[in-house]
Structure formats: structure tokens, C-alpha cells
C-alpha positions in Angstrom: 1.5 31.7 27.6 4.8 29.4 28.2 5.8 28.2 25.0 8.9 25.2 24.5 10.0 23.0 21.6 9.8 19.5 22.6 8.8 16.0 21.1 5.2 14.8 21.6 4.5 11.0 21.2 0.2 10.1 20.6 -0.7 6.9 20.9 -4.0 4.6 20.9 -5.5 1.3 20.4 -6.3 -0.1 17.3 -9.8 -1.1 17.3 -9.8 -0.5 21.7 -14.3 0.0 21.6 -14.7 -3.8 19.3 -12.1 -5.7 21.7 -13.8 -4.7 25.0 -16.8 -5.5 23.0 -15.8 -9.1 22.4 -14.0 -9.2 26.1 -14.2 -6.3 28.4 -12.8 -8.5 31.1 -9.7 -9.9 29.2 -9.2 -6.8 27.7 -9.1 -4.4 30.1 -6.8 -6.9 32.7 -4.7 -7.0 29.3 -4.5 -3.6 28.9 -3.5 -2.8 32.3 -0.7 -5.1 32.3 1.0 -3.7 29.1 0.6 -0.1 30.2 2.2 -1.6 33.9 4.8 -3.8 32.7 5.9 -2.0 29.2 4.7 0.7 28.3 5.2 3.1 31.5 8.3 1.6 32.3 10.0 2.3 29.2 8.5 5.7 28.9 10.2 6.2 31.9 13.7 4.5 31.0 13.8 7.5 28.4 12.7 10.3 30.5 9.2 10.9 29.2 6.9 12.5 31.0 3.2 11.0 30.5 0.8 13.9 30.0 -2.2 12.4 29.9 -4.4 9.2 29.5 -7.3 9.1 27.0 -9.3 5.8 28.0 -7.5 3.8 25.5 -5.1 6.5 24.7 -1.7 8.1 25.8 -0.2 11.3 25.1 3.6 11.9 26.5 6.3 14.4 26.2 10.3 13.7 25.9 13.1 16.6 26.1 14.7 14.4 23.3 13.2 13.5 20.0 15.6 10.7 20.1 14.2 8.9 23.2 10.8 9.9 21.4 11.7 8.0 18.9 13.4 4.7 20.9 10.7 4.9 23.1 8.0 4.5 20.3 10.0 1.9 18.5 10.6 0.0 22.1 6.8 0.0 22.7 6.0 -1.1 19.4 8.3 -3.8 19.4 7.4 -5.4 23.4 3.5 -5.4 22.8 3.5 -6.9 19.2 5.6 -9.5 20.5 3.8 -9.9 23.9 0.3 -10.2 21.8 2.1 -12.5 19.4 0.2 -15.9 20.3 -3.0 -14.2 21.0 -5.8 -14.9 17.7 -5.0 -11.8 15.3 -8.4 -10.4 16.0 -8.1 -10.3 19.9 -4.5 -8.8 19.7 -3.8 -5.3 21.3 -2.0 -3.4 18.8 -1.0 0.5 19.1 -1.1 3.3 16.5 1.8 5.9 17.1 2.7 9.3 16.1 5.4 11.3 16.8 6.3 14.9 16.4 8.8 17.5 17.3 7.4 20.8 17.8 6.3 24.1 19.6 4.2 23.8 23.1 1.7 26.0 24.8 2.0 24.7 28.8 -1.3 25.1 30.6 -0.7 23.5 34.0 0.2 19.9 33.7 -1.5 19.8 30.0 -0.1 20.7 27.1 -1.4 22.5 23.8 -0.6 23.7 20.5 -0.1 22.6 16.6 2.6 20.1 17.7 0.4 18.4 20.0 -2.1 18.2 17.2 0.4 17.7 14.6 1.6 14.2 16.6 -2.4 13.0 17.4 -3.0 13.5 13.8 0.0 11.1 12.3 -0.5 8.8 15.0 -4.3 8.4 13.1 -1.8 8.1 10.0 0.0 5.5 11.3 -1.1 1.4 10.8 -1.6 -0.6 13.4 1.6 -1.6 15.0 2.8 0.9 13.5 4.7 4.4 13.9 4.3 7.8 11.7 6.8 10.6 12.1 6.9 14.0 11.2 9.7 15.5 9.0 11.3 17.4 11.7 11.4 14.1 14.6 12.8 12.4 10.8 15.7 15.5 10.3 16.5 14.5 14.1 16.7 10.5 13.9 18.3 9.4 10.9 21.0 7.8 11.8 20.6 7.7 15.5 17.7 5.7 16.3 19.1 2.1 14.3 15.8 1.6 12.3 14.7 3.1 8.6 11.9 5.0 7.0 9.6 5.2 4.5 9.2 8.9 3.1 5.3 9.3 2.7 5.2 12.4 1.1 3.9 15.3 2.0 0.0 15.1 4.0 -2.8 16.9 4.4 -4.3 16.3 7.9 -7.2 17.7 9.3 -7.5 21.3 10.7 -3.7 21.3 10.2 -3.0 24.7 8.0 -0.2 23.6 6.0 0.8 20.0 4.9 3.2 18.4 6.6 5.9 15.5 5.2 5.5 12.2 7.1 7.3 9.0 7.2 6.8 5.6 8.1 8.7 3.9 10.8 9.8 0.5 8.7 9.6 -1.5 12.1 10.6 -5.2 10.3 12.9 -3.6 8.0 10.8 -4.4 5.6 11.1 -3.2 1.7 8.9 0.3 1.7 5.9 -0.8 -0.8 3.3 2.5 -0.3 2.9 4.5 -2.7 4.7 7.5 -3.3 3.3 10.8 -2.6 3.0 13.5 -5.3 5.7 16.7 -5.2 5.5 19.9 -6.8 8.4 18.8 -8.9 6.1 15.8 -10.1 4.9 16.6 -13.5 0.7 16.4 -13.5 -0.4 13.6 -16.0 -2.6 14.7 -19.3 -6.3 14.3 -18.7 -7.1 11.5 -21.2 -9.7 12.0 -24.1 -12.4 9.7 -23.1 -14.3 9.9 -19.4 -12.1 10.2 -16.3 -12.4 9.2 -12.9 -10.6 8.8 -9.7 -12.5 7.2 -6.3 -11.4 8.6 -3.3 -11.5 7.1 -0.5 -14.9 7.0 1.6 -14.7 9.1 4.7 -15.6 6.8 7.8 -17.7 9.2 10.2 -18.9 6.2 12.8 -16.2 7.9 15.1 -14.8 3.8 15.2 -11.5 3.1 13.4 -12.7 -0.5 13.0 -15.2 0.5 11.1 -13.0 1.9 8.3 -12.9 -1.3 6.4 -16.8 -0.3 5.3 -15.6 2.6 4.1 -12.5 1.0 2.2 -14.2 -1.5 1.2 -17.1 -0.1 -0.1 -14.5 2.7 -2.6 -12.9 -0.2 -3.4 -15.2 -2.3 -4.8 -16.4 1.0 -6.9 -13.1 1.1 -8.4 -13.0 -2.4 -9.0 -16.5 -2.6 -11.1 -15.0 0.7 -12.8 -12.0 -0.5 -13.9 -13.4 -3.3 -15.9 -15.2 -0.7 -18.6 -13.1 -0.2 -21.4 -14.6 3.1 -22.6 -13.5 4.8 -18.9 -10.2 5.8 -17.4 -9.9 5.2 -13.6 -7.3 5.8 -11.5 -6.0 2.6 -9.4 -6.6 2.2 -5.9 -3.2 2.8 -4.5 -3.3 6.4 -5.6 -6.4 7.6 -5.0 -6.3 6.0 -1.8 -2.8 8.2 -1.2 -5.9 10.7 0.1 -6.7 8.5 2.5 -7.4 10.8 6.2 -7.0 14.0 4.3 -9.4 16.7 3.3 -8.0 17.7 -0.1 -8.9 20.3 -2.7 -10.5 18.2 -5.5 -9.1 20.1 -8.5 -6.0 19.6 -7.1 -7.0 16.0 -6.8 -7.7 15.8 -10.2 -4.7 17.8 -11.6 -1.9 15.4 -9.7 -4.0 12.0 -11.0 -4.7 13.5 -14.2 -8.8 13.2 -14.3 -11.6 14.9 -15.2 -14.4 13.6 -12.5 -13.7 12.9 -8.7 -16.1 10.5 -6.4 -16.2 11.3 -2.9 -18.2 10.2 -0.1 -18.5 9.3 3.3 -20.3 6.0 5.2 -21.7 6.2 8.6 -23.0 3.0 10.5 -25.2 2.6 13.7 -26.1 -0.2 14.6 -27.3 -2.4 11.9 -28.1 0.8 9.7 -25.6 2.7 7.2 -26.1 6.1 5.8 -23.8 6.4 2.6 -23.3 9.8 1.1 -21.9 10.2 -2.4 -21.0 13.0 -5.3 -19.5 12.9 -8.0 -17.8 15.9 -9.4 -16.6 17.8 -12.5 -13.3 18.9 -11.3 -12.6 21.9 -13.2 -16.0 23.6 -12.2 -16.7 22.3 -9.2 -19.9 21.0 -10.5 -21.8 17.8 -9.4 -22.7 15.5 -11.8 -24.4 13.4 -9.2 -25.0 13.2 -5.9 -27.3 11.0 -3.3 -27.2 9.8 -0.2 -28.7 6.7 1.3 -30.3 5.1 4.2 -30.3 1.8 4.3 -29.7 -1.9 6.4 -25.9 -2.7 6.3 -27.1 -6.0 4.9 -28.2 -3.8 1.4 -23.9 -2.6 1.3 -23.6 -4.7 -1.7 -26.7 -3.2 -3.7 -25.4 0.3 -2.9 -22.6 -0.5 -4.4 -24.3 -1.8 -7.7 -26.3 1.2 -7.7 -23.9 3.8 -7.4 -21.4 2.3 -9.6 -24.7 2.6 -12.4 -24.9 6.1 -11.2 -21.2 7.1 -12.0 -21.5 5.5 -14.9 -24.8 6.9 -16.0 -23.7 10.7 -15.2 -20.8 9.8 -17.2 -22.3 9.1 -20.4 -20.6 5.5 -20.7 -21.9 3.2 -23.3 -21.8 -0.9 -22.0 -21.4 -3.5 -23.5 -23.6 -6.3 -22.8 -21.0 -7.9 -21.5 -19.9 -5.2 -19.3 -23.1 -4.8 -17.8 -22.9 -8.2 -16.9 -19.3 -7.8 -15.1 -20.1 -4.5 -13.2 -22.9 -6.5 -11.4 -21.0 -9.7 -10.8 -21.4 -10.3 -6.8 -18.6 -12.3 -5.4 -20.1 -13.1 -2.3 -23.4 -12.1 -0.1 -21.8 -13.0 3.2 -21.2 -9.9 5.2 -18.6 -11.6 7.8 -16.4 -12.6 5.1 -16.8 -9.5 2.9 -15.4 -7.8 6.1 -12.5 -10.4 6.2 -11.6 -9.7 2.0 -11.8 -5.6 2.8 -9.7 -5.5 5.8 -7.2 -8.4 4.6 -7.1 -6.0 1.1 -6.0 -2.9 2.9 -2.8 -4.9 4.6 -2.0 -6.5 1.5 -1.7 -2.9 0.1 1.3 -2.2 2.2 3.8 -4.6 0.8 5.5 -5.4 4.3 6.3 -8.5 5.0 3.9 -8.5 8.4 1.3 -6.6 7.2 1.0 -9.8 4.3 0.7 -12.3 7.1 -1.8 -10.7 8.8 -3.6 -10.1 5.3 -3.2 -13.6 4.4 -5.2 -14.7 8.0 -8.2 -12.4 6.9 -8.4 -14.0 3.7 -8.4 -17.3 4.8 -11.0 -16.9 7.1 -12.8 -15.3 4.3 -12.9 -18.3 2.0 -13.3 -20.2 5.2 -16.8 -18.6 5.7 -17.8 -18.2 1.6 -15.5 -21.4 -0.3 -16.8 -19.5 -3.7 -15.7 -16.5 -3.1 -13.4 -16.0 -5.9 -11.9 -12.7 -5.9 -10.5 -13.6 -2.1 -8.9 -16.9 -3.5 -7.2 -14.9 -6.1 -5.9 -12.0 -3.4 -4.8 -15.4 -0.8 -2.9 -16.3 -4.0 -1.1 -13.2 -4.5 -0.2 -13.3 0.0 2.0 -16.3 -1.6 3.0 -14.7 -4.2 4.5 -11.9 -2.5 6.4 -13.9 0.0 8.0 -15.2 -3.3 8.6 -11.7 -4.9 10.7 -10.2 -1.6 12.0 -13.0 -0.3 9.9 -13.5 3.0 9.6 -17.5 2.8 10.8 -20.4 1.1 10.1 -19.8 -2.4 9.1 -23.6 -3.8 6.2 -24.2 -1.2 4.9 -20.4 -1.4 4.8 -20.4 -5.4 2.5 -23.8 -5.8 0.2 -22.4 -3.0 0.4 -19.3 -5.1 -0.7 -20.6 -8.3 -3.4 -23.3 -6.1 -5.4 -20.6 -5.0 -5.2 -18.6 -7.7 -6.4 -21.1 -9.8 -8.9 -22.0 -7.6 -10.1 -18.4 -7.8 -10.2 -18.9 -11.8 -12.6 -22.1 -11.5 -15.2 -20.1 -9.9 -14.7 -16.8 -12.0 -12.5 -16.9 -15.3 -12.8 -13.1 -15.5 -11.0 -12.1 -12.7 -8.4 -10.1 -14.1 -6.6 -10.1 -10.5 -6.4 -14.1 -10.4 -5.5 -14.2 -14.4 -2.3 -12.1 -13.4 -0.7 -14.2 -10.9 -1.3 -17.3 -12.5 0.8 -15.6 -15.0 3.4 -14.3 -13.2 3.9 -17.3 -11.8 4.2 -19.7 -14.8 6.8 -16.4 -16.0 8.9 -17.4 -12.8 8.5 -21.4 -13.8 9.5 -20.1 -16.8 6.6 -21.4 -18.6 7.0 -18.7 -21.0 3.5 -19.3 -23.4 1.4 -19.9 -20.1 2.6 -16.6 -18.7 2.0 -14.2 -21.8 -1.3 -16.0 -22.4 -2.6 -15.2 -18.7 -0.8 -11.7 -18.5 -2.8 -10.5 -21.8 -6.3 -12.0 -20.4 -5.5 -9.8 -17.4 -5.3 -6.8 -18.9 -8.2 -7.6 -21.6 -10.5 -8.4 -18.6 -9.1 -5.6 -16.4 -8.3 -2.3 -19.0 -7.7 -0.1 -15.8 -6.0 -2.3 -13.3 -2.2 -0.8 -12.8 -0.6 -4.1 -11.2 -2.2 -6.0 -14.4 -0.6 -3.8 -16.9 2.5 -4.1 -14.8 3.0 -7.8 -14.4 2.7 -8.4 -18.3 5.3 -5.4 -18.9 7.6 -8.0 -16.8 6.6 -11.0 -18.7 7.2 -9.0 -21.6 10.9 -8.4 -20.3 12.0 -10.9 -19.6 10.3 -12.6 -23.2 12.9 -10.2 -24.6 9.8 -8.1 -26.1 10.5 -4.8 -24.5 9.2 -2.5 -26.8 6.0 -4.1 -25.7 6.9 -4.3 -22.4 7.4 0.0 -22.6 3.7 0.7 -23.5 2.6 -1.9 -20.9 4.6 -0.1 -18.1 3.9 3.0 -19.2 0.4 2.1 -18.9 0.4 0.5 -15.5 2.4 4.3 -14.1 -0.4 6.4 -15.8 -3.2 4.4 -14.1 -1.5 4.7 -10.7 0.8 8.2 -10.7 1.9 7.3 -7.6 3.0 4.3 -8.7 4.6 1.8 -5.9 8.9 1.6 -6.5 8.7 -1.8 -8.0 7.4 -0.3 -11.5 10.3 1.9 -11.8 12.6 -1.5 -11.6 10.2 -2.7 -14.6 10.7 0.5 -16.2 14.6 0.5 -15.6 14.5 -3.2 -16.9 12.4 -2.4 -20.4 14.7 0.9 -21.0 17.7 -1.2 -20.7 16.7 -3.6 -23.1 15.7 -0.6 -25.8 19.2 1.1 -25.3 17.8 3.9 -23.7 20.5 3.9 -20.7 20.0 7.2 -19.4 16.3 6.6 -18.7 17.1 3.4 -17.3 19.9 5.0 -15.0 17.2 7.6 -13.9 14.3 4.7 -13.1 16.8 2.4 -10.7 18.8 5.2 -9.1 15.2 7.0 -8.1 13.9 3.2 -6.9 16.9 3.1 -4.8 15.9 6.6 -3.3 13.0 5.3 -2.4 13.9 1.5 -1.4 17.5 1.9 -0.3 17.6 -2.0 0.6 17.0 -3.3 -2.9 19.6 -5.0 -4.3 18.2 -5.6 -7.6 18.6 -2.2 -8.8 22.3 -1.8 -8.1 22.4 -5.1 -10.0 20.8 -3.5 -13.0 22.9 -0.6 -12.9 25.8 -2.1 -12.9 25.0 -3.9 -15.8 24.1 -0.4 -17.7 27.6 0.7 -16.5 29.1 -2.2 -17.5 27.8 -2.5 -20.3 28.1 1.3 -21.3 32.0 1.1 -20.3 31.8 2.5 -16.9 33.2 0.0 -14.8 34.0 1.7 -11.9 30.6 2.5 -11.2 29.2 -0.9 -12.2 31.8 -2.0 -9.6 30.4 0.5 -7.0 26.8 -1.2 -6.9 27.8 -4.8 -7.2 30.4 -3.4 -3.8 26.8 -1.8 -2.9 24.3 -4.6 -3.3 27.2 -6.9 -1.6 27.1 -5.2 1.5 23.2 -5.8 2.0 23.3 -9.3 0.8 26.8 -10.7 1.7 26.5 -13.9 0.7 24.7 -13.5 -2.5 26.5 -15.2 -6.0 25.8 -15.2 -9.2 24.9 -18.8 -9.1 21.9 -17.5 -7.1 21.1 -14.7 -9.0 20.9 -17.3 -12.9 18.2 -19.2 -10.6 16.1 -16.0 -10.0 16.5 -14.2 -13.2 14.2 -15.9 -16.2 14.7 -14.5 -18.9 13.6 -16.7 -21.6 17.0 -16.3 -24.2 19.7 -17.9 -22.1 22.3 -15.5 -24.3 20.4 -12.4 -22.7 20.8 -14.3 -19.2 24.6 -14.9 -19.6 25.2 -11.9 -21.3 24.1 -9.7 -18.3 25.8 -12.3 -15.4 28.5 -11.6 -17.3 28.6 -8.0 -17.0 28.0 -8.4 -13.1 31.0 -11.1 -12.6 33.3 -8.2 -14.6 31.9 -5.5 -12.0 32.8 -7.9 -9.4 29.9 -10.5 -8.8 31.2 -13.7 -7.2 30.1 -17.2 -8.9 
């Protein structure tokens, strides 16, 4: 056999068998026209050698992981904007992986783990997006003029050992995924009452598009889960960190700190859906329950009530009347715009600035096809919200539509705990201070599982100056989710601060900066710790640091985005930042 090392680029497109469904004509003369005006030319312009063609897929070979890399980020780039003005569900978008690795040549073809290694992260990758391997990331930094989010290490399938992959951050956007778990993480104690994490549901339909059953479906089982107060359930953006892996449930249960794992798998054909599901003890290995059903895709939303009563039944959990009540509470019966909510949910989980567009077109189209479907209202609310929160739009016009819809949400369902939270976040940045504690602590009455809950009060509770509240808020929120996203750490960093617990607070920002080298309002909040703890040259250091990424940034700017309710707090910490070097 002929071995070499070289880089191996995969790509496909998102959702190719639905488009040529809807438009075989438009999409295939589409199609053609990328692949002959972009996509082979710049493959070409950096000396790749296309390998072969897979109907909707491509798999090349460069001599430099470089080019790899500029080639992927080129492609990327030319067919999202070329698709720009196209309706977002008739847009051709690729998934792309990358990898640098060892080659078996077999005539024109190629073979091996690196091959396989790239074809898996490309199925890693979002759509428009770009996953790389740790060795094409050892080769780039610095050379290729873009950044990356450091996913962890992954488990991918028929792949021996796992292998660390990062996310190409195409917008240079803020990285918002969760963190992945290392063997230096310290595993979480299982708690004393019933445990549970909800993996997500494999999708065997052999159709990415058809993933957003399987999401959605584990998602709404966490959702109904997390309202029980008597149960302990891991949040969504960490059990969903297993997402296209095949991992070993006790170690599963280990890094999230449960006792119980539910896996399971949908298939659909046709108008039919076969749903498997087990739920497992993890320690022993044994089931608890396990069933699987055949049934119309228009029954999805009775499955769902009645394995959520099965989990719950195997688990030995008491309701309350009430809670009986909330566990069955259907938000919609409208299969179109259940699809829109569970697709427009899994972008809004990736805290980029495009991904939330594109989440906040589902959704409307969602509430455009079901007006009373609550829980979407409240998820369109938090699109706005976000924009607000990193900076992507003008603040004023996003907040109100923000706190609209999310209000809106509340006058069909009170109980959301979801809609509850950013109406109070948002009074907190109107600084409507009695508003925001009121709707932060119905949040997390209403939702006694729901991380992003827990976390928004803990930042209400900051900035009320309350932060030994605040600590077991936080504290909460980062237990529910272990791989909690990098914005809690900045709560965290903000509530050990207040106590006078510097050293934890240095540890919390400095590792958020690690992992979200473009936030500024870490190197803000250290050099107030510095400052404040008499170490002025490094206070100096990050106010020079968060400077450089935000040039024209003052003070004057910062008072009007801090709220802290005591205006001595407020002035006492722009103070600190003018003596590090902070201009008015």
C-alpha cells in the first residue's frame, strides 16, 4: 500500500434529498453553477485535487492544510453569500470537515482513518459551517486570518479513539457551544433524589433533515422533565454535547453527574415513525424501561406524553397535581410549525450571531402557522434578546420586541418558565429592578431544572447587589448544565467579586477568556479585581487588552450598559477601570 500525510476536506449539502424534493429543476441548475463557478475554481486556486463526487457530495485532497483550510473558509463564504436572497428554506448551504492525516492511495481514490476522520467532522459541522480536526487546528492558527471554537474532545463513529475538534467561527462571532468535558474536569456528585440526563435521539432515516424529529422529540422530554421538582435533569446543552457520538453511558453519567440515562433513536418513512427508547441505571447497566413504538408521525406529540410518564413512572416520582397538569401541557398540535420551533431551537442553541437570524425566521413562521403557540413566542423573544446581549443590532428596538413577544408568550401560558426569564432579564437591563427579581424567581419556581433560568436570576441578583444569593443561583445553573456555555463563568466571576473571593473570580474570567478570547467584559472585570486588589499593572494590561478589540469603547458607554442597581457600586467599579486606564 502507498501511504502519505495530507489534508482531506469532506463536504455535502445540508438537506440536498428535501431541496430537490421541493425543486429538482432549480436545484440541480443551482447546484451545478456553484460547483462551476465557486466551488471548483477555488479548489483549484489552492491546488486541490478533487477526489471524488458523491451526488451531493465532494471529497478533495490539498498538499497543504493551509489551502485546506482557505479553501474551505473561501467556499463557505461565496455560496452563503451567493444563496443570500434566496428564502432560507430553498438556500444551498454546505457542511465541511477538514482533516490532516495519513492516506492509503488506491488508484485515483483515496482511503484510510484520515479520510474518515474528515467525512466524520464534516457530519459535525452546522450548516454553513466548518469542523476541524486538532491536527489541521495545530497547522492554522495563526495563518488562515479566522478563529476557533475548541469543541472538545469527540467521539465519532467507528473512529477508535476520540479526536479534539473545533469550530471554524466563520462571522467571528462570540463561541456560545458548550464546552466539552476533559479528564482534568472534576465529575459532579450524583445528587440524592432521582437523576436523569436525555440524550440526544439518534436519527436513523439516513436524512439529515430529518434530525429536527429527533431533537425535537429529546427536547421536549427534557423540557416536561425539568418542570418536576422531585427530579434532577441535566439541561439540554449538555446532554446534547453527545450529539453524533456513540458514547459509553456510565461514562455519560459519571461527567454529568446522574444516576439514569435515556437514549433512543427515531426513524421516519413516509408518514410512519418508529421511536425506540430505554432508560438506563447507569452504574449496572440495567434497564429500567424500555419500548419501542410504531406509530403515524401525526401521534409525535402523544409519544412524547407517554414516554415522559414512563420515565417518570420507572423512576418512582411522586406528582403533584399540578405537575401532572404541566408535563401534559401541549403547546401546539400543528406539525408544520412544531417543525419550525424544533429546528429554529437547535440554531438558537449556538449563540452566533447568524445561526440567531436564521432561528429567529423559523420561529416566526412558527407563530405564523400556530398564533398560540406560546413557548415559540417566548424563544422569538429571547432571538431579540440575544441580539441585545452580544451586541448584533441596535439595542432599543431589539429589547421592546424582546419583552413584546415574550409577553405575548406569557398571555397564552403564565407558566413558561423560558418566557418568565426574559421578561426579567429585560426589565433588569431597564433597570426595573422589582419587575426583574419578581419574573427571575417565577422562572426558576416554574422551571426547578432549567440552567439558563437559574442563571439569568444569579445576574439579576448581581447586579441587585445580592450576591450571596446570586452564588447558589449560579452554582445551580453550572450543576444542571456541567458543560456550561462561557457566559456563566462571567456570572460566576461577577458574584465572586462581589463576596471578596478574588482568586475564584480571577480563575472564572481568565478561563472565559480561554474560551471567548474576544470578550471584552472579562478583561473589564479583571481589571477591576486588580485594581481593586492593588495590582495595577495588570488591571492596566486588560483595560490595554479589551481596548485593542473595541477601540473606541469609553467609559461613558460602559455606565449605560452596566445596571447595577446602587449607583456607589457602579461608580466605584468605573472608577477602578478609569485608574487602569479606561477613557471617559
Amino acid at each position: 500500500m502507498i501511504r502519505r500525510l495530507a489534508a482531506i476536506l469532506a463536504a455535502d449539502v445540508v438537506g440536498y434529498s428535501r431541496l430537490v424534493g421541493d425543486d429538482e429543476e432549480g436545484t440541480l441548475t443551482r447546484f451545478k453553477a456553484l460547483r462551476e463557478e465557486l466551488i471548483d475554481p477555488a479548489i483549484a486556486r489552492h491546488d486541490g485535487r478533487i477526489v471524488k463526487t458523491m451526488g451531493d457530495g465532494v471529497l478533495v485532497e490539498f498538499p497543504s492544510v493551509v489551502d485546506a483550510m482557505r479553501n474551505a473558509v473561501e467556499i463557505q463564504r461565496a455560496v452563503t453569500e451567493r444563496e443570500a436572497g434566496l428564502p432560507e428554506e430553498r438556500r444551498i448551504a454546505f457542511r465541511v470537515g477538514v482533516n490532516l492525516g495519513d492516506i492509503v492511495i488506491d488508484g485515483d481514490d483515496i482511503l484510510g482513518d484520515g479520510v474518515n476522520v474528515a467525512a466524520r467532522l464534516e457530519g459535525l459541522a452546522e450548516s454553513g459551517g466548518i469542523c476541524i480536526s486538532a491536527a489541521v487546528f495545530e497547522q492554522v492558527k495563526g495563518k488562515a486570518e479566522i478563529e476557533f471554537e475548541d469543541l472538545g474532545e469527540q467521539r465519532l463513529k467507528n473512529i477508535a479513539d476520540p479526536i479534539r475538534a473545533y469550530r471554524v467561527l466563520l462571522d467571528g462571532g462570540q463561541s456560545k457551544t458548550p464546552r466539552a468535558k476533559t479528564e482534568k474536569s472534576p465529575s459532579p456528585a450524583v445528587p440524592g433524589k432521582p437523576s436523569i440526563a436525555v440524550l440526544p435521539f439518534d436519527n436513523m432515516s439516513g436524512d439529515p433533515e430529518q434530525d429536527f424529529l429527533a431533537d425535537g422529540l429529546a427536547e421536549d422530554i427534557i423540557t416536561a422533565l425539568s418542570k418536576l421538582s422531585e427530579l434532577f435533569v441535566i439541561a439540554r446543552n449538555s446532554s446534547f454535547a453527545y450529539k453524533g457520538q456513540s458514547p459509553d453511558i456510565r461514562q455519560v453519567a459519571e461527567e454529568l453527574g446522574v444516576r439514569n440515562v435515556l437514549e433512543g433513536s427515531v426513524r421516519k418513512a413516509g408518514n410512519r415513525v418508529r421511536i425506540t427508547a430505554q432508560l438506563i441505571e447507569a452504574v449496572t447497566g440495567h434497564h429500567l424501561w424500555a419500548e419501542r413504538y410504531d406509530r403515524d408521525l401525526a401521534d409525535i406529540f402523544e409519544l412524547q406524553d407517554e414516554i415522559t410518564g414512563e420515565v417518570v413512572t420507572a423512576l418512582q416520582v411522586q406528582l403533584t397535581e399540578g405537575e401532572q397538569v404541566a408535563i401534559r401541557r401541549r403547546q401546539t398540535k400543528n406539525m408544520a410549525a412544531w417543525e419550525s420551533y424544533s429546528r429554529g431551537l437547535t440554531l438558537l442553541r449556538r449563540f452566533n450571531r447568524q445561526a440567531n437570524a436564521q432561528a429567529r425566521e423559523l420561529l416566526e413562521r412558527a407563530v405564523d402557522l400556530d398564533p398560540d403557540f406560546a413557548v415559540a413566542w417566548s424563544l422569538l423573544g429571547w432571538t431579540h434578546y440575544n441580539d441585545v446581549r452580544f451586541g448584533w443590532t441596535e439595542s432599543a428596538a431589539a429589547l421592546e420586541k424582546a419583552d413584546e413577544f415574550a409577553k405575548r408568550s406569557l398571555s397564552l401560558d403564565d407558566k413558561l418558565p423560558d418566557a418568565n426569564a426574559v421578561v426579567g432579564i429585560v426589565a433588569l437591563i431597564k433597570r426595573q429592578y422589582e419587575d426583574a427579581l419578581l419574573y427571575g424567581e417565577r422562572a426558576v419556581e416554574l422551571g426547578p431544572n432549567i440552567a439558563d433560568c437559574f442563571a439569568m436570576l444569579a445576574m439579576t441578583l448581581v447586579y441587585c447587589n445580592r450576591p450571596e444569593e446570586a452564588l447558589g443561583r449560579i452554582e445551580r445553573a453550572m450543576r444542571l448544565s456541567p458543560f456550561y456555555p462561557d457566559w456563566c463563568l462571567g456570572i460566576a466571576g461577577m458574584t465572586y467579586r462581589l463576596l471578596g473571593r478574588f482568586d475564584e473570580a480571577i480563575a472564572a474570567d481568565k478561563e472565559r477568556l480561554v474560551r471567548n478570547p474576544d470578550n471584552i467584559f472579562s478583561d473589564f472585570r479583571l481589571a477591576a479585581i486588580y485594581g481593586q486588589t492593588g495590582r495595577h499593572d495588570e488591571a492596566c494590561t486588560h483595560v490595554a487588552q479589551a481596548l485593542r478589540k473595541h477601540p473606541h469603547l469609553t467609559l461613558r458607554q460602559i455606565r449605560i450598559s452596566e445596571v447595577y442597581r446602587d449607583e456607589a457600586q457602579l461608580e466605584a467599579y468605573l472608577d477602578l477601570l478609569r485608574k487602569a486606564g479606561m477613557p471617559e
